[in-house]
C-alpha positions in Angstrom: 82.1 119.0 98.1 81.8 115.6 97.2 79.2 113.1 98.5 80.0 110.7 100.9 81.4 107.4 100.4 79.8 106.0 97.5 79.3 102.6 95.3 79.8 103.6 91.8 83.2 104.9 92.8 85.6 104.6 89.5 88.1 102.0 90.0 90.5 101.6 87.0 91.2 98.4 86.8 92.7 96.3 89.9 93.6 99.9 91.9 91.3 100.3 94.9 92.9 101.3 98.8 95.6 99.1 99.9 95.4 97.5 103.1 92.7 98.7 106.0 89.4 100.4 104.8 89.4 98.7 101.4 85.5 100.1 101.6 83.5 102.5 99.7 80.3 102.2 101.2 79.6 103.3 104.6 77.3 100.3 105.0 80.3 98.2 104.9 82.2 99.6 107.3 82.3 96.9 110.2 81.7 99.9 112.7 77.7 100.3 113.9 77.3 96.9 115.4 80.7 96.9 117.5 80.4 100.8 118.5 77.9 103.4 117.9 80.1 105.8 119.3 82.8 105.1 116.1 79.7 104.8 113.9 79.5 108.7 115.1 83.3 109.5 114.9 83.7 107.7 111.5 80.5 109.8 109.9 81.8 112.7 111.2 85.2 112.1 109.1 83.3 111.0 106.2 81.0 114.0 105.8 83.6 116.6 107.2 87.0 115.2 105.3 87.9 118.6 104.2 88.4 120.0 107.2 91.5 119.1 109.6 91.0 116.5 111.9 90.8 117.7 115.9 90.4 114.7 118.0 89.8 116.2 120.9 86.6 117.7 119.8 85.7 114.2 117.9 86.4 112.4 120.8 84.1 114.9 122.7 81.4 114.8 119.8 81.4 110.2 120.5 82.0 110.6 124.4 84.8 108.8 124.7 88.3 110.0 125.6 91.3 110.7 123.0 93.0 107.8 124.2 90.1 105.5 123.9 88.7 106.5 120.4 92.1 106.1 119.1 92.0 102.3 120.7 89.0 101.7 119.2 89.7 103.0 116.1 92.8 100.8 115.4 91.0 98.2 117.0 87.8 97.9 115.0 89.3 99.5 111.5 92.9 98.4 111.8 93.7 102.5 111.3 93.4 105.7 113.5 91.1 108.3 113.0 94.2 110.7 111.1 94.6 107.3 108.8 90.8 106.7 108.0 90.5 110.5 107.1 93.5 110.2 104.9 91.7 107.0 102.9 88.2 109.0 103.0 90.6 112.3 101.1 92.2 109.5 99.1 89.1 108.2 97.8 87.4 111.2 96.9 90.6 112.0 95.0 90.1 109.1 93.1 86.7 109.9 92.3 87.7 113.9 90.9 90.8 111.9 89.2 88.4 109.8 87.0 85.8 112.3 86.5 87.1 115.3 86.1 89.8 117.0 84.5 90.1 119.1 87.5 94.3 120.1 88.2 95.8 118.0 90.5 96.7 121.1 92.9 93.0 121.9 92.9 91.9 118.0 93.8 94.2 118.2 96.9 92.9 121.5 97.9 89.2 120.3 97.1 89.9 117.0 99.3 91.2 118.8 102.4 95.3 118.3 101.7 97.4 121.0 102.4 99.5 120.8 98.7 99.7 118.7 95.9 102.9 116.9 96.6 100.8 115.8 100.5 98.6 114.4 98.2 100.4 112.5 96.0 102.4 111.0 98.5 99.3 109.7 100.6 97.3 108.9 97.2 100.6 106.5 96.1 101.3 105.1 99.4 97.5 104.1 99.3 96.7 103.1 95.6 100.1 102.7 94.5 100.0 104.4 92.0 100.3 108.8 91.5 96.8 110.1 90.8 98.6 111.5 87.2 99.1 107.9 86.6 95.9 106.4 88.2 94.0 109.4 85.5 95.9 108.5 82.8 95.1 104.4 83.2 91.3 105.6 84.0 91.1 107.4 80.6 92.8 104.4 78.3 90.2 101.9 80.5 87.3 104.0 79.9 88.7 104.8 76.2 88.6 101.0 75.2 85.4 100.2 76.8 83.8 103.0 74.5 85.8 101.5 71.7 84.6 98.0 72.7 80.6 99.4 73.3 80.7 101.2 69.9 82.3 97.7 68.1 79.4 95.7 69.4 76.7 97.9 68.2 77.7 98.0 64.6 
């Protein structure tokens, strides 16, 4: 399993999460001040992403009601607790995509979705791009750096 959200995540390029939770650091998550109970629910997500979501039990775990974490979550994140999971998955995709050469089939499994094609549709609805393509634009960015690193040393 992965780490947590991290800093030195690999971004080719301009790709990074569309729209809520453009984050890859928990520290910037605008959650602990606002609601230690979301703080709770959100680390939970973050260090269980693999796993399916039951938001009963979550809601249980932050003492707060179903109704009330999914408020809160939209409220505070701009997403519910089903769509921060699916960024947190999608990110840690992206991290396997740039650094590994890992199968796409065995990413999905890796970051808790049920099959390939459930991950490329949530990875391309939140990068915009499908992780084959987000890989292969990694590799040529990181290629031409190396050519670029190895040009100034001579």
């Amino acid at each position: 399993m992965l780490e947590p959200f991290s800093t030195d995540l690999p971004i080719a390029g301009r790709y990074r999460l569309k729209g809520p939770l453009e984050f890859y650091d928990p520290d910037e998550v605008p959650v602990p001040g606002k609601s230690p109970a979301l703080k709770i629910a959100f680390d939970h997500l973050n260090e269980n992403y693999t796993e399916s979501l039951e938001l009963p039990a979550l809601a249980a775990r932050c003492g707060m009601t179903e109704k009330s974490l999914r408020s809160s979550f939209k409220r505070i994140l701009g997403v519910t607790p089903n769509e921060c999971l699916i960024r947190i998955r999608v990110h840690h995709a992206m991290r396997m995509l740039a650094e590994t050469d890992t199968p796409i089939k065995t990413i999905a499994e890796t970051v808790g979705f049920y099959d390939h094609s459930n991950l490329t549709h949530q990875f391309t609805k939140a990068v915009g791009l499908s992780p084959s393509t987000y890989r292969d634009k990694h590799r040529a960015r990181t290629f031409y750096r190396t050519l670029e690193t190895i040009s100034k040393v001579r």
